[in-house]
C-alpha positions in Angstrom: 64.6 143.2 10.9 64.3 142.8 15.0 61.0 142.1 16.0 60.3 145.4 18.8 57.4 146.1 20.9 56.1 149.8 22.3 53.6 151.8 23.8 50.9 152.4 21.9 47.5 154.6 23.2 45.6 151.2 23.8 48.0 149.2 24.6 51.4 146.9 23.2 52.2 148.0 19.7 54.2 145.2 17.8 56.6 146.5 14.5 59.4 145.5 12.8 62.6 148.1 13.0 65.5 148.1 10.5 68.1 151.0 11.9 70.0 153.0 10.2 74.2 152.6 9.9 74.5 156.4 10.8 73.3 158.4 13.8 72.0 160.7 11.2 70.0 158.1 9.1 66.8 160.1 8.4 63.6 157.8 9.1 60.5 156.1 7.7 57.2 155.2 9.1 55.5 152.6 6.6 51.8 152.1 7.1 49.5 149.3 6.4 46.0 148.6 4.6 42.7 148.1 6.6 42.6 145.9 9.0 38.9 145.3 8.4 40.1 143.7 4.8 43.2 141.9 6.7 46.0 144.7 6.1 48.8 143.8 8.0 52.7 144.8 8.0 53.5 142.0 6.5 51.5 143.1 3.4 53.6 142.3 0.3 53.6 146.0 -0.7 54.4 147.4 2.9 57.5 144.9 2.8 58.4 146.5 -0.7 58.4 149.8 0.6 59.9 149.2 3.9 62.9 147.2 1.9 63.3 150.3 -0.4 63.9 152.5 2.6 66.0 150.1 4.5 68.3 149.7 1.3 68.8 153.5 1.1 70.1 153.6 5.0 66.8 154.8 6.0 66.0 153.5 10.0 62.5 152.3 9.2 59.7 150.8 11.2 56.6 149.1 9.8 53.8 148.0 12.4 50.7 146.5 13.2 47.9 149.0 14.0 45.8 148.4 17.1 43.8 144.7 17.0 46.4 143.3 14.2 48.5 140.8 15.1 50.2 140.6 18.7 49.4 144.3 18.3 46.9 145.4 21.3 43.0 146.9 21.2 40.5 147.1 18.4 39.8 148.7 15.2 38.6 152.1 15.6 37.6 153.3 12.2 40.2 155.6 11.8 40.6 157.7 14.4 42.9 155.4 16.6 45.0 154.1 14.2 45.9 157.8 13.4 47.0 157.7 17.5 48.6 154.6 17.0 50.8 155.8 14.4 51.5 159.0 16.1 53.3 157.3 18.8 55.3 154.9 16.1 56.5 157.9 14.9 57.3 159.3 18.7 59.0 155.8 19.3 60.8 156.2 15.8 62.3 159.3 17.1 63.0 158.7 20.1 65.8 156.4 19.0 66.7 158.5 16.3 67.1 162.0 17.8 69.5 163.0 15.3 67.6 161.9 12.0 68.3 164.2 9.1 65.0 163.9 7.9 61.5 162.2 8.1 59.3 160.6 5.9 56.1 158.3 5.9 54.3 156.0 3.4 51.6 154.1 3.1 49.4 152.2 1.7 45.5 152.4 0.6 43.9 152.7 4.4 47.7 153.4 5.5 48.0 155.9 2.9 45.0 158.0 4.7 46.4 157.5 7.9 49.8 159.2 7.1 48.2 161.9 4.9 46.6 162.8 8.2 50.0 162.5 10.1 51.4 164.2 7.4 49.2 167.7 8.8 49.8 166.9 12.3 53.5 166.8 12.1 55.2 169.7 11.0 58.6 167.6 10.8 57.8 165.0 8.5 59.6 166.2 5.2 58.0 164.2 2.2 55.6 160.9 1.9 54.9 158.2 -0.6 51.3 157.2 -0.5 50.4 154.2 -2.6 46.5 153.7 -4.3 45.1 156.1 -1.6 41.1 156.1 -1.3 39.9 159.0 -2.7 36.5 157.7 -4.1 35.9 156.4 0.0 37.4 158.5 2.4 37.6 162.1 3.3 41.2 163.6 1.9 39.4 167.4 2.4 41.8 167.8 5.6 45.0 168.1 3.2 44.1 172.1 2.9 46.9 172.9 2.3 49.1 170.0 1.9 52.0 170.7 3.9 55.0 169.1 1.6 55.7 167.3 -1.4 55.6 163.7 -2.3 55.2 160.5 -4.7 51.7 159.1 -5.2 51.6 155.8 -6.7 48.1 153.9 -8.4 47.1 151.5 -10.1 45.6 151.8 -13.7 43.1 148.9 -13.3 42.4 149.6 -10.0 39.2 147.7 -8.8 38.4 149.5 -5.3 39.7 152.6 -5.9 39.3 153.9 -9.5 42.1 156.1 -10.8 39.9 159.1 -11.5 39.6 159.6 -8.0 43.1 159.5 -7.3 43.7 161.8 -10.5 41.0 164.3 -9.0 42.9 164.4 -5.7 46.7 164.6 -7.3 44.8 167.9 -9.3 43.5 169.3 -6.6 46.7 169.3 -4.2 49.1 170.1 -7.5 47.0 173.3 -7.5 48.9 174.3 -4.1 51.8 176.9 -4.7 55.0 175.1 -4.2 53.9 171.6 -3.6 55.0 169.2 -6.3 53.3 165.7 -6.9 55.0 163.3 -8.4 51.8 161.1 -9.9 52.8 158.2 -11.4 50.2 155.2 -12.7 51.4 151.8 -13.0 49.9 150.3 -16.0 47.7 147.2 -15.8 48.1 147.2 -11.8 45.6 146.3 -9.7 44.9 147.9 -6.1 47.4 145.4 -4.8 49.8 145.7 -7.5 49.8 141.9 -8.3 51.3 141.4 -11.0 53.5 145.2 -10.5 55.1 144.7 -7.6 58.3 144.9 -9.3 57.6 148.2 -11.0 56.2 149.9 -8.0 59.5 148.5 -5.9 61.4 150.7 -9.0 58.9 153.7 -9.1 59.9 153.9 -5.2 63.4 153.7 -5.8 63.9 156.0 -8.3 61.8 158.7 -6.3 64.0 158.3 -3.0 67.3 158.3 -5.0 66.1 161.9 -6.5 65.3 162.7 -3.3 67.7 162.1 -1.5 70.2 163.3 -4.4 68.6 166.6 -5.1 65.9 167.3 -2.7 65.7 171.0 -3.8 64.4 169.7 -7.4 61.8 167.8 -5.7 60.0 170.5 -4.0 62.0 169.5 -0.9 63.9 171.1 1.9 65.5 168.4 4.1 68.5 169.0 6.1 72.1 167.9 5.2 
């Protein structure tokens, strides 16, 4: 897991980059929670994730948004950490210009970010967003949500109760041929303390089907 470094839209970006074994190795974008409650890529659920696509051959990058770490600038409520993870996923392609396929995840904050890169870029084939914040942020942009994918939350969540969540997963299920897999981790909490182990599994078993039998999934990624 090689420590890299790269442009970002205010300044020095730092990641960690696993690649993947063939020039065709599709790729993964993980995302982090809020820096303003002390989300960092080195989050224990980010590092679950991240592991479950670098096990499956995936060449995956998990970074520090803007202000975080050695990771340059400032928090900017949103709207530049969206920037920020539009050029990790430029810099993730850019050294894999043959990827089969492209996916992104994250988590709570992180899961809001790639929702939003999700509508900006067309190529992006699936995504795995993990307790994302319905009941405090605006999810209205995903009209219509442009692909399928897993979402992942907590039954006991504290900050973001699963109704909300269960409101969103209605509303974007409504959306012909968009399939949500929705799957809620009993007795988890919004950081999955004592789940980690069964959210590491959930996030498995999705990426093995996927990559297995995409078409049953709702997706169409390349061979």
């Amino acid at each position: 897991m090689p420590e890299v470094l790269f442009n970002g839209p205010a300044g020095r970006l730092e990641g960690r980059y696993s690649p993947g074994k063939s020039p065709t190795a599709p790729i993964a974008l993980i995302l982090h929670p809020s820096p303003q409650h002390g989300g960092t890529m080195n989050n224990k659920v980010v590092f679950s994730v991240y592991q479950s696509f670098m096990e499956r051959d995936f060449a995956t990058l998990r970074f520090n948004f803007r202000g975080v770490g050695r990771s340059q600038g400032s928090y900017d409520k949103g709207e530049g950490e969206l920037a920020d993870a539009t050029s990790a996923l430029d810099w993730l392609q850019s050294i894999n210009a043959h990827a089969r396929s492209v996916w992104v995840a994250g988590f709570s904050f992180g899961a809001w970010i790639g929702m939003q890169l999700l509508m900006r870029r067309p190529e992006i084939d699936s995504f795995i967003s993990i307790a994302p914040p319905a009941n405090m942020l605006d999810f209205s942009f995903l009209a219509p949500c442009p692909t399928s994918g897993l979402i992942l939350q907590g039954e006991d969540d504290e900050i973001v109760p699963e109704p909300s969540v269960q409101k969103l997963v209605t509303k974007l299920g409504f959306q012909r041929g968009i399939r949500i897999d929705y799957r809620v981790l009993k007795g988890a909490d919004h950081f999955f303390t004592d789940a980690t182990d069964q959210l590491t599994a959930d996030v498995g078993s999705y990426l093995d089907q996927a990559l297995f039998n995409p078409a049953s999934m709702g997706l169409a990624m390349a061979s």
